[in-house]
N, C-alpha and C positions, 0 to 999 in steps of 0.2 A: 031432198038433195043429199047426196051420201060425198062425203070429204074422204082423199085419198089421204093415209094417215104419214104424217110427218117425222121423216127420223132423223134423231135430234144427234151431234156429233160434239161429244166433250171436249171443251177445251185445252183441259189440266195439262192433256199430254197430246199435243200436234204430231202429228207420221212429221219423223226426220225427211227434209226434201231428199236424200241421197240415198232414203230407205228400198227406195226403187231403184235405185241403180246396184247397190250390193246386196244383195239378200242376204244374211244369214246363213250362215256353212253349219251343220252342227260337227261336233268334232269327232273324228275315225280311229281307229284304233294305230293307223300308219302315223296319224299325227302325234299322235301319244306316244308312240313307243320312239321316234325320233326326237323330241321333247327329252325324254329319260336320259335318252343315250347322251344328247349333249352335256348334258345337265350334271351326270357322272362324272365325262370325261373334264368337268372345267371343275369341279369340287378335287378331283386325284388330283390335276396340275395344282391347284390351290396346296394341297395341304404337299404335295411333295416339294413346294415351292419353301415352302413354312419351314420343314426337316433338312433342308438343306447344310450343311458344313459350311457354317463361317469363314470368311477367307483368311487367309494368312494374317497374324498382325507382322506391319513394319517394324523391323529392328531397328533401332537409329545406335548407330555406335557412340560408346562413352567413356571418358578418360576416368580412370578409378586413381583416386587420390587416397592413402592410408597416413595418418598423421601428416607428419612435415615430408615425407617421401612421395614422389611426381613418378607416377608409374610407368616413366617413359626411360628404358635403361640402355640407351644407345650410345656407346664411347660415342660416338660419330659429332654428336651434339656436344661436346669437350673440347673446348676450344684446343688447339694443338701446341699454344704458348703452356699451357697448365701443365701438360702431357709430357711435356720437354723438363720445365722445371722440377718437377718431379721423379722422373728417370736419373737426372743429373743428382738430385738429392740423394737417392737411395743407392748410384751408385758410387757416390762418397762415403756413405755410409758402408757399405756393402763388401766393395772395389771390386763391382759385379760391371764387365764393361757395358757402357750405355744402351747398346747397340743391340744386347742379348733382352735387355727390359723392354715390355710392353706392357699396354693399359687391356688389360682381360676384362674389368667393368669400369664403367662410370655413371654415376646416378646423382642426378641432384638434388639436394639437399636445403635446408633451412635450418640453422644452427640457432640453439636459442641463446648463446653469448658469444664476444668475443674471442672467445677462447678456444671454439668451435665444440663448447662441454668437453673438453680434454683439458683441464684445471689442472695443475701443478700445485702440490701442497703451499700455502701461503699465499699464491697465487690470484691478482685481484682481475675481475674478467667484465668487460666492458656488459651490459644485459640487453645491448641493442641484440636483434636479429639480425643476420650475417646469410646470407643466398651464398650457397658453394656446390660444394661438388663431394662426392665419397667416392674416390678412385682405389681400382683393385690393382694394384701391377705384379707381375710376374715374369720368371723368368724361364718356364716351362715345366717348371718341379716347384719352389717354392713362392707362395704368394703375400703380398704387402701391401696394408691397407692405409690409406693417408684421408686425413680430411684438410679444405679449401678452403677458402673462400673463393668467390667468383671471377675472380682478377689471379691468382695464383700466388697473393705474395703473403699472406698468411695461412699456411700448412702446418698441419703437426699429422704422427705417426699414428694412429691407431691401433693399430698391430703390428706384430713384425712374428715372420712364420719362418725360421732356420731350418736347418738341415737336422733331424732328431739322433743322427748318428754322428762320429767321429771325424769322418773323412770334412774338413771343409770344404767354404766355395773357394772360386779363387779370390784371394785376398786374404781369407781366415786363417788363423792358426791352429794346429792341431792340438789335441788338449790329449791330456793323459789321465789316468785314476790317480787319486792321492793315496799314498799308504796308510793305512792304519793305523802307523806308529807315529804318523803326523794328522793325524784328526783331531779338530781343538775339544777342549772339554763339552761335555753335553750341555742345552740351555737351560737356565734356571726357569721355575715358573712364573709366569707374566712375561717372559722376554718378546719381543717381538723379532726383530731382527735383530746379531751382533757383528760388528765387523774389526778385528782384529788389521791390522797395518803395522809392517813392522820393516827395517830396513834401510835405505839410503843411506846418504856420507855419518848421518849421527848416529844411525844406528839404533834409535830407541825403535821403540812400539807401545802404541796406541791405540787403546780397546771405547768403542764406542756402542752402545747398547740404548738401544728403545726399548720402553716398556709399556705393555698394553693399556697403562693411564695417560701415555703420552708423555710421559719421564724421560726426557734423552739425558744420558749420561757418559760424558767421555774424562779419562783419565787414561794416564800414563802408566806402563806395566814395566818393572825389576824384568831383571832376569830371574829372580826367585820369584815370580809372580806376583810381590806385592803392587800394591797400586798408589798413585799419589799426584796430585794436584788435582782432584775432581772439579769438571765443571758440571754443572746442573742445567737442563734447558727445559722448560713444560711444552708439549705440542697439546693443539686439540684432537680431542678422541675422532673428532673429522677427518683432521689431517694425518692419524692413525690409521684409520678404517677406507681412505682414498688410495693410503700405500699397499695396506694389504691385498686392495681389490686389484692393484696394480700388478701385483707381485703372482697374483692368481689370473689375473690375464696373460701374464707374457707367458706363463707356465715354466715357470726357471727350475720348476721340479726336476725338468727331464736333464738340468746342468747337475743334477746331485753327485758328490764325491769326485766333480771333474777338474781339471788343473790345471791352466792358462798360462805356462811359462813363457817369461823373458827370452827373447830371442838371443843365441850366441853371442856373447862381447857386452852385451848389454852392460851397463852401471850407472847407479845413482838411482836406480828404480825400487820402489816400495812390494812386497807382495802383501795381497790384501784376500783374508778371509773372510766370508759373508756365511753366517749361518741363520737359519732361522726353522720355518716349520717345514720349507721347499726340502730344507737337507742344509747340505754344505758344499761351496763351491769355492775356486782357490784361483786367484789371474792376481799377473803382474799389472800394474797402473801406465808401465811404459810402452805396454799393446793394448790399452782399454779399447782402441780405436778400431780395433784389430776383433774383439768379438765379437758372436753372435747380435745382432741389431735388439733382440728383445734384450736380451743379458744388459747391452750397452745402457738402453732406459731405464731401468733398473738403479743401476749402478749411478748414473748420474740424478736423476732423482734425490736417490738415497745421501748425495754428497751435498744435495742441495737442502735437503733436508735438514743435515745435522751438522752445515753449517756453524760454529760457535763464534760469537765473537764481532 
């Protein structure tokens, strides 16, 4: 008997049941090259995506602070009480009418003492900080600078900017050249400033002289020049070197060899000589009121200064 022979079917790996329904495509050359093609086009968007330009960064705006000054420099922000008080000041000082002054800047400020750091020789200055203001006014040719505080009722002058020629404002008085033959003797060295005063019902004259150790010395001048009753004062080399810097701010050089006479009629009035490294300048005491605003500072300072007694 002959057996028909048996074929045997391995297990390991069973036909997929769905093997018969999709056969097997092998792949054509159409598929392939449309394959590539995509393939490119999404690697170029990839990397052109990569190179792209960053967008803008956001600005955010910032208020720039330098020291104690608030970068914000709008008179508008100046309260208009301050604005007032100060016009009125400068044109008592001035006799510039109110009307012609205006506030050209305002900025505010933080003063690091009471005194708004405009100290007066001897002068003792609170060390609180003080919120104010640094107002500019003007009156379309000449500018004036004042410091505040925030309420208006402590102000002092910072600068004071006159007319550099002869003609004054209104209110001023005109000044003349001194002669030659009346320029006081030249300063010794060390002098700092001297001021000669001579005049009125008594008639003497009285020379008062700073010296660059801080030496004040005033004494009473003959008519032959002798001198006599010396007083002695010591200032410190501080309160020296605060007048100087004083005396180099208002620029009293441009007053050199000029003459401040007593108005017509006048009597009982002192005239008073200030010499020092500025030059020499010459005004009566009964129109002190009457000059240049920086001159004025100066001069009162100066009287405050040397003081005796």
């Amino acid at each position: 008997m002959q057996y028909a022979p048996v074929r045997h079917q391995s297990l390991s790996n069973p036909p997929h049941p769905k093997s018969a329904q999709y056969p097997s495509v092998a792949p054509t050359w159409g598929y392939l090259t449309t394959t590539f093609l995509l393939t490119g086009l999404l690697s170029v968007g990839f990397i052109s995506g990569c190179n792209a330009a960053p967008a803008p960064d956001v600005v955010v705006p910032t208020t720039t602070v330098s020291g104690n000054e608030i970068s914000q420099n709008s008179q508008s922000q100046l309260p208009p009480a301050i604005a007032t008080t100060l016009r009125q000041d400068l044109s008592q000082r001035t006799k510039i009418p109110v009307g012609k002054l205006r506030v050209s800047e305002a900025t505010a400020k933080t003063w690091a003492n009471g005194c708004l750091e405009l100290a007066k020789p001897d002068e003792m200055c609170s060390m609180a900080l003080v919120n104010g203001w640094r107002v500019v006014l003007t009156d379309g040719s000449d500018r004036w600078v004042y410091r505040t505080d925030d309420e208006g009722r402590n102000f002092r002058m910072e600068t004071a900017m006159p007319p550099q020629t002869n003609v004054p404002q209104s209110g001023q008085i005109q000044s003349s050249q001194i002669p030659t033959t009346e320029m006081p003797p030249n300063l010794q060295k060390g002098v700092v400033l001297r001021s000669i005063a001579s005049g009125g019902f008594i008639g003497r004259t009285v020379q008062t002289t700073l010296m660059s150790d801080g030496q004040l010395i005033q004494e009473t001048l003959s008519p032959t020049g002798s001198s006599s009753n010396p007083q002695v004062r010591q200032l410190s080399r501080q309160q020296v070197r605060q007048f100087q810097q004083m005396v180099d701010q208002y620029r009293i050089k441009r007053f050199d060899r000029q003459n401040f006479a007593a108005t017509p009629g006048s009597a009982d009035f002192m005239t008073v000589t200030l010499s020092g490294r500025f030059g020499t300048v010459r005004y009566a005491d009964s129109i002190q009121s009457q000059l240049p605003p920086s001159l004025q500072q100066v001069i009162e300072t100066w009287n405050q200064l040397t003081r005796i007694g």
